[in-house]
C-alpha positions as CSV (number, residue, x, y, z in Angstrom):
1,X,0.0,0.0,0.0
2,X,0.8,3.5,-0.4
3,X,2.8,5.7,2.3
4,X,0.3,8.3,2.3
5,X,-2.7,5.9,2.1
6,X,-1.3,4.0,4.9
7,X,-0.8,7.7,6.8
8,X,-4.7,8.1,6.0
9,X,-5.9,4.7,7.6
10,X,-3.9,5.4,10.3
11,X,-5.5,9.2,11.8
12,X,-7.5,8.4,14.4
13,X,-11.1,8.4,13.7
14,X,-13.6,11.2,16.3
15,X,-15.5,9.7,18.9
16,X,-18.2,11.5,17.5
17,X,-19.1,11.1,13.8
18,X,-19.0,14.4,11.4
19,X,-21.8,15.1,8.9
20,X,-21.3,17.0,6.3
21,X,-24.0,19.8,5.0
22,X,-23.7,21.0,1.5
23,X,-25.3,24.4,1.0
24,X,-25.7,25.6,-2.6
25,X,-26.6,29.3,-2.2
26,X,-29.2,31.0,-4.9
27,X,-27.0,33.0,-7.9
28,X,-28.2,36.5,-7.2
29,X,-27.6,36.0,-3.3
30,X,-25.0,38.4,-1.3
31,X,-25.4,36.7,2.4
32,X,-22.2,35.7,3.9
33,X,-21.7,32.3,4.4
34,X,-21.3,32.4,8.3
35,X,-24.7,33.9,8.2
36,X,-25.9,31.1,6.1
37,X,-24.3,28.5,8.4
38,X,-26.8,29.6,11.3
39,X,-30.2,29.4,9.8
40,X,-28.9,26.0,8.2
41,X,-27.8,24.8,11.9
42,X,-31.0,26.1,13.3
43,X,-33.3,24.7,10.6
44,X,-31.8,21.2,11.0
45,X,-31.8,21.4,14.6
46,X,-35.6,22.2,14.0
47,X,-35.6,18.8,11.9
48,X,-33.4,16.7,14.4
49,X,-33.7,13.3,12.7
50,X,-32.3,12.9,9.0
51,X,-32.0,8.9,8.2
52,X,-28.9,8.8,5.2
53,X,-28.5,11.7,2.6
54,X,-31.3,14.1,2.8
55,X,-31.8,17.0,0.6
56,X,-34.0,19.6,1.2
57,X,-35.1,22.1,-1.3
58,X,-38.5,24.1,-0.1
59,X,-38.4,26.1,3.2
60,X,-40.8,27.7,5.8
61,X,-38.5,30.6,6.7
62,X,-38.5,33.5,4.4
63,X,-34.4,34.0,4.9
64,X,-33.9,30.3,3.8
65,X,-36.2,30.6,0.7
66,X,-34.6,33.3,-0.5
67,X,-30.9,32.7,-0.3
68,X,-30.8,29.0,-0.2
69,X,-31.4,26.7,-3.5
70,X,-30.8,23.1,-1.3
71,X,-29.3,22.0,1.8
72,X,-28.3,18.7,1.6
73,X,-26.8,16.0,4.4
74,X,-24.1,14.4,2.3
75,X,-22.1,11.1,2.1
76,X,-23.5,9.2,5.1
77,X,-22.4,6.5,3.8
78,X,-19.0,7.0,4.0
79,X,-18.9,7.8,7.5
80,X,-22.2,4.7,8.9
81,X,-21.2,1.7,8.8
82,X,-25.0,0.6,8.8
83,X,-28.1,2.6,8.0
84,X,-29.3,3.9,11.5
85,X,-31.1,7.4,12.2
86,X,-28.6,10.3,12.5
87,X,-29.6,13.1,15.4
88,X,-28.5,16.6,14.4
89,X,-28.9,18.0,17.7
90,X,-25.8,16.3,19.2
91,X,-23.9,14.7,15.8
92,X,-21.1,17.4,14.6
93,X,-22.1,19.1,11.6
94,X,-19.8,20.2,8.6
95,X,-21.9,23.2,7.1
96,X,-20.5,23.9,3.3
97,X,-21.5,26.8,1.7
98,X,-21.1,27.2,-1.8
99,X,-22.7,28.7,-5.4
100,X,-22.5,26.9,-8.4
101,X,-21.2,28.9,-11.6
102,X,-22.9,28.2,-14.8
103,X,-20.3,29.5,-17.1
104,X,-19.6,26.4,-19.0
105,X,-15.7,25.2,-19.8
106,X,-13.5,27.9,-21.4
107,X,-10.7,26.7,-24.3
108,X,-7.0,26.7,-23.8
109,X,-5.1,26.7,-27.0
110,X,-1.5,26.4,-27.7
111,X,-0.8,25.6,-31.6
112,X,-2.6,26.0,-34.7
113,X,-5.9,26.6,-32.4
114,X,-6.4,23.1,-31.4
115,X,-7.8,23.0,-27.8
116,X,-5.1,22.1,-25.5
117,X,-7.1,21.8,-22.6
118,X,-10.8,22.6,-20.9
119,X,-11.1,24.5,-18.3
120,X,-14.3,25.1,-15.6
121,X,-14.9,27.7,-12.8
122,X,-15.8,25.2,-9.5
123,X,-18.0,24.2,-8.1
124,X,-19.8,24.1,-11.9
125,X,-23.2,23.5,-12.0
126,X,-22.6,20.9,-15.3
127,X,-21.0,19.1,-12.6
128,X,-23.4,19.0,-9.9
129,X,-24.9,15.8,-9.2
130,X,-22.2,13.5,-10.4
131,X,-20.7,12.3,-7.0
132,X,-24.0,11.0,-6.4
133,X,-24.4,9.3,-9.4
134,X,-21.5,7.2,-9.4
135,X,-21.9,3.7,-7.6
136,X,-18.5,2.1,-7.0
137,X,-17.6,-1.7,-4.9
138,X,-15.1,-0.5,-3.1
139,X,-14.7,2.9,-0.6
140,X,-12.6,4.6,-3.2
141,X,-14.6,8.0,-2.9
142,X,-13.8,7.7,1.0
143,X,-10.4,6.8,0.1
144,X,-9.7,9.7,-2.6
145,X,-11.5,12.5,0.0
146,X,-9.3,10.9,2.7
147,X,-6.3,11.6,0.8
148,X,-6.8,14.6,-0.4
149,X,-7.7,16.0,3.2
150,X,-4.6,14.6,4.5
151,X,-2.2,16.2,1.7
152,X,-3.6,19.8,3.1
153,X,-3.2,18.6,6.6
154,X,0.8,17.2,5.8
155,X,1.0,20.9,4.4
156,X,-0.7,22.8,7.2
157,X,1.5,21.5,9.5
158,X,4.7,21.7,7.6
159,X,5.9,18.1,6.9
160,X,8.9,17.6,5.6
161,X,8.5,16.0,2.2
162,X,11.9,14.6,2.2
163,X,10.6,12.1,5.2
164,X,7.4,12.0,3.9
165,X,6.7,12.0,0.1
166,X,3.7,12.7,-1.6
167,X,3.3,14.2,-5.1
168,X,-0.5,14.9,-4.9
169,X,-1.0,12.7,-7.7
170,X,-4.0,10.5,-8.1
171,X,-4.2,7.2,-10.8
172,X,-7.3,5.9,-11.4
173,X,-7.0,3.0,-14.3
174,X,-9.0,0.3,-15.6
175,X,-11.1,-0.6,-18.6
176,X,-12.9,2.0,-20.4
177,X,-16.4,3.3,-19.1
178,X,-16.0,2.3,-15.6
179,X,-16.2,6.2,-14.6
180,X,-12.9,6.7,-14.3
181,X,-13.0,10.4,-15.4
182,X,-16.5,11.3,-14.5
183,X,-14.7,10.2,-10.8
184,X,-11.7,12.6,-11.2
185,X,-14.5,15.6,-11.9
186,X,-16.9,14.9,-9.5
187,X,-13.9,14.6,-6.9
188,X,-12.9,18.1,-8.1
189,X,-16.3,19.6,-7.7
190,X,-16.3,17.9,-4.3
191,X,-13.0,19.1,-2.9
192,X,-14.0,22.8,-4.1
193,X,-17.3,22.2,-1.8
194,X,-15.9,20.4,1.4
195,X,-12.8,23.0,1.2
196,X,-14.9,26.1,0.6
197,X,-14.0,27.9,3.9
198,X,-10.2,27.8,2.9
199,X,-10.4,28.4,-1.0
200,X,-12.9,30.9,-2.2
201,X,-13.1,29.0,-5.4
202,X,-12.0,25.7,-7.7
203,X,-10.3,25.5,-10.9
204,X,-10.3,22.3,-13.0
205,X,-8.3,22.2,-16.5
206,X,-8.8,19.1,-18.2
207,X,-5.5,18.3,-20.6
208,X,-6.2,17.2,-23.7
209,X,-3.1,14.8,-23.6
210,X,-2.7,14.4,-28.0
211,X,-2.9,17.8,-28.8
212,X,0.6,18.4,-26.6
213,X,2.2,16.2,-29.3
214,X,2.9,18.9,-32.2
215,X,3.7,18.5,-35.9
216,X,6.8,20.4,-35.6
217,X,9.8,18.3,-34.7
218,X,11.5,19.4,-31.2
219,X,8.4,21.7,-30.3
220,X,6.3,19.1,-28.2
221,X,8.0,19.6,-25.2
222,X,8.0,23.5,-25.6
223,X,4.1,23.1,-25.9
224,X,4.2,21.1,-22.2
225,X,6.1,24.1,-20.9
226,X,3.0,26.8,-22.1
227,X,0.5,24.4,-20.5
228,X,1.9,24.1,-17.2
229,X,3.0,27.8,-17.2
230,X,-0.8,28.6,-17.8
231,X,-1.5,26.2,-15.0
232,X,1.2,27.8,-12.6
233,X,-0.4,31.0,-13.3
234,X,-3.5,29.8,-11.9
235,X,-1.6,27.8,-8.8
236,X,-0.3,31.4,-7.9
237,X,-3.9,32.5,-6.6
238,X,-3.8,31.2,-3.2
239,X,-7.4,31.9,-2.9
240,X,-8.1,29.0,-5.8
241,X,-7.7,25.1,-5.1
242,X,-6.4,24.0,-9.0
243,X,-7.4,20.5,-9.7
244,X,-5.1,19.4,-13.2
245,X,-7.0,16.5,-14.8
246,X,-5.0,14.6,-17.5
247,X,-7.0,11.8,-19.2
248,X,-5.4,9.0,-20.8
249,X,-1.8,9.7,-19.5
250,X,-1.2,6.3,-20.9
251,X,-0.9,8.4,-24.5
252,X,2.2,9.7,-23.3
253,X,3.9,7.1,-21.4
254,X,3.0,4.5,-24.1
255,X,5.1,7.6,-26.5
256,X,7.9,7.3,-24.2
257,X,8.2,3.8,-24.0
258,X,8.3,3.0,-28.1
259,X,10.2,6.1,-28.7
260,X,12.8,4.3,-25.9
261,X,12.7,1.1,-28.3
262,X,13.5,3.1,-31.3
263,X,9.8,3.0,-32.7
264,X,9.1,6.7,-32.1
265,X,11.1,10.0,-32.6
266,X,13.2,11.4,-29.5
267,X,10.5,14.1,-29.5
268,X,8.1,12.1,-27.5
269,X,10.6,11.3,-24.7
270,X,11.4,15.2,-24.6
271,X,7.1,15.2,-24.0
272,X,6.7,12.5,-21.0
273,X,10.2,14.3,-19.6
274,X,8.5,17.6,-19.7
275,X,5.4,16.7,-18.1
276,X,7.5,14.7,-15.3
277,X,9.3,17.6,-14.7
278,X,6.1,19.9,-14.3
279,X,4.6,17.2,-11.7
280,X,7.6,17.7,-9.6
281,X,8.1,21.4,-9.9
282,X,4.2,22.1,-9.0
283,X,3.4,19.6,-6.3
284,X,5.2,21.8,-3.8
285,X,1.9,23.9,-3.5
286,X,-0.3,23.2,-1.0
287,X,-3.6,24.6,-3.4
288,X,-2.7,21.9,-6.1
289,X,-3.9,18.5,-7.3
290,X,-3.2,16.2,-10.1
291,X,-5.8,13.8,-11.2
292,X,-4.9,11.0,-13.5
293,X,-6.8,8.4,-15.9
294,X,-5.9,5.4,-17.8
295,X,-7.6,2.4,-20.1
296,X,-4.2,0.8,-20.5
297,X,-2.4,-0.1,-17.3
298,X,0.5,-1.9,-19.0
299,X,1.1,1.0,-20.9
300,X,1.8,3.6,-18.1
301,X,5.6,4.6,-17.8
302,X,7.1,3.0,-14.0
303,X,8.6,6.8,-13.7
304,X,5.0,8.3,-13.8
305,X,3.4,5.3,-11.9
306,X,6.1,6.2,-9.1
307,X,4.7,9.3,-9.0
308,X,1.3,8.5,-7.9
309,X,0.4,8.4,-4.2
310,X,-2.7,6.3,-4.8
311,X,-3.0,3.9,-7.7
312,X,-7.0,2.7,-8.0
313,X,-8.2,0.1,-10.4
314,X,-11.6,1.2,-11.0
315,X,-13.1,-2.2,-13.0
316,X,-16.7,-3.2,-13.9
317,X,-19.6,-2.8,-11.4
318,X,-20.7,-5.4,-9.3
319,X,-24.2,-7.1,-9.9
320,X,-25.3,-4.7,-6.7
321,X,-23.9,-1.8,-8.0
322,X,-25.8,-2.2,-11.4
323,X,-28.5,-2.6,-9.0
324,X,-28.3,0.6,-7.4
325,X,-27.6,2.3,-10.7
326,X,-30.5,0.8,-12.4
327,X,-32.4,2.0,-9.2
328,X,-31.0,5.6,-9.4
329,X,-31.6,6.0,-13.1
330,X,-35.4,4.9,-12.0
331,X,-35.7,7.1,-9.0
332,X,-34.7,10.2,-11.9
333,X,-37.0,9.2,-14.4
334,X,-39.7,9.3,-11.1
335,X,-38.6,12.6,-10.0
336,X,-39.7,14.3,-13.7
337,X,-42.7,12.3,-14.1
338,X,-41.5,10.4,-17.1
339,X,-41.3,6.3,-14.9
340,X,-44.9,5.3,-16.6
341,X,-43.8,6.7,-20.1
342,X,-40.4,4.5,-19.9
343,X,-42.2,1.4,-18.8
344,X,-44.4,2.0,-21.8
345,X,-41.3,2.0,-23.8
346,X,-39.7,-1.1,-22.1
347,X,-42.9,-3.1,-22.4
348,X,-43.0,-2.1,-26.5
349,X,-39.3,-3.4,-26.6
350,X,-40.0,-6.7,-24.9
């Protein structure tokens, strides 16, 4: 196992549990948060018995109507280890305030104006939602929120990262359409959330890992410089929390490794070099992390593999997870009034 996973297993768990409240906050409202966090204390106290994630979206109190879109008691999973009533009068409650931005993802270009990279404003309202959606076997959502809690903490309290090392690198590989990405996004909407006290807002660029291969001979690892000079720009706002996503990595390690056995020019060493380079020069801020995806395990280079503090095969769901998906997509198609119309359409197909 990992040093810094095993450093995240090992923090001693509160006698009492912690909750955590998400509260998305209307578009057009100016309250302050702290203010926010009172009337959502008091109106749950009011409640005092939520049993697993609650949302609420309609309120009595006029305050609460008009600042607050939802208030929702998230991730009880992760923190019961059975289903059992949860008393919000004495439990410890995480209150997250937060407004979604609705801009859409903005274009990074570096050469000949192909898009280098995506890039969102978090939390993102295309976003919202997704954490919920995704149904995994193991406790890998625990395990990644874990992590990335304990990186800030290691930095908070000044650990020296010659003892200790961690990159703030994240791996998540396995076959294709397992959620693998969709994971590394909703993780980055989630962090941007749970950390909003301590970052006023989330960035997430998404790197488009072909287009840093250019046409020109020599120039693909000047194009790796630009992109992570943008991105350093972005680190340098200590009010931001920057999550780098990089999808298929395995495109460039796979590069390096025929370009090592003569099959590829030099130029795509230079690349994977570049981007190694950039991992080690950024992960020294604390505001910082790197998510990473791959379809091709064999294929990842051992010098980016070392990198990564946690390594996560995310396979196929289980027969209870399709389950629960299944059960999900139902519950959605209930929610809009559209359940009678699909069985219609399900009983036409059979």
């Amino acid at each position: 196992m990992d040093e810094v996973s095993k450093l995240c297993e090992a923090l001693p768990p509160s006698d009492v549990p912690t909750f955590h409240v998400e509260v998305c906050q209307q578009p057009c409202s100016t309250a302050l948060p702290n203010t926010l966090k009172d009337y959502v204390k008091q109106f749950l106290i009011c409640i005092g018995t939520a049993y697993g994630d609650t949302t609420f979206n309609h309120f009595e109190n006029e305050f609460l109507n008009e600042h607050i879109k939802s208030i929702s008691i998230c991730d009880t999973d992760l923190v019961l280890v059975e289903r059992k009533a949860i008393d919000l009068q004495s439990c410890k409650l995480a209150i997250h305030v937060f407004q979604l931005h609705d801009d859409g993802p903005a274009s990074e270009e570096l050469e000949d104006e192909i898009t280098a990279a995506n890039h969102w404003l978090l939390p993102a309202a295309e976003f919202e939602g997704i954490w919920d959606s995704l149904v995994f076997d193991t406790d890998v959502k625990a395990q990644l929120i874990n992590y990335a809690t304990t990186t800030l903490l290691f930095s908070d309290r000044g650990v020296n990262a010659n003892i200790i090392t961690w990159n703030r690198v994240i791996l998540l590989h396995g076959p294709p359409g397992t959620g693998k990405t969709s994971l590394c996004k909703a993780l980055a909407q989630k962090l941007c959330v749970r950390l909003s006290d301590r970052y006023s807002y989330g960035q997430l660029i998404e790197i488009n890992s072909h287009s840093l291969f250019s046409k020109w001979f020599s120039e693909s690892g000047k194009l790796v410089m630009k992109m992570f000079q943008k991105i350093q720009e972005l680190i340098d706002d200590k009010e931001a929390l920057v999550c780098v996503l990089i999808d298929e990595v395995e495109s460039l390690t796979a590069a390096r490794k025929a370009a090592m056995q003569g099959q590829e020019p030099s130029d795509a060493i230079r690349v994977v070099n570049a981007l190694l380079t950039q991992i080690d020069q950024i992960k020294r801020h604390p505001n910082v992390i790197i998510l990473t995806t791959s379809n091709v395990t064999g294929a990842i280079d051992l010098a980016f593999v070392d990198r990564a503090d946690i390594k996560q095969y995310i396979g196929p769901p289980s027969v209870n997870a399709i389950y629960t998906i299944y059960h999900s997509c139902i519950n959605e198609l209930m929610r809009v009034s559209l359940y009678r119309l699909s069985s219609i359409h399900a009983s036409m197909n059979d």
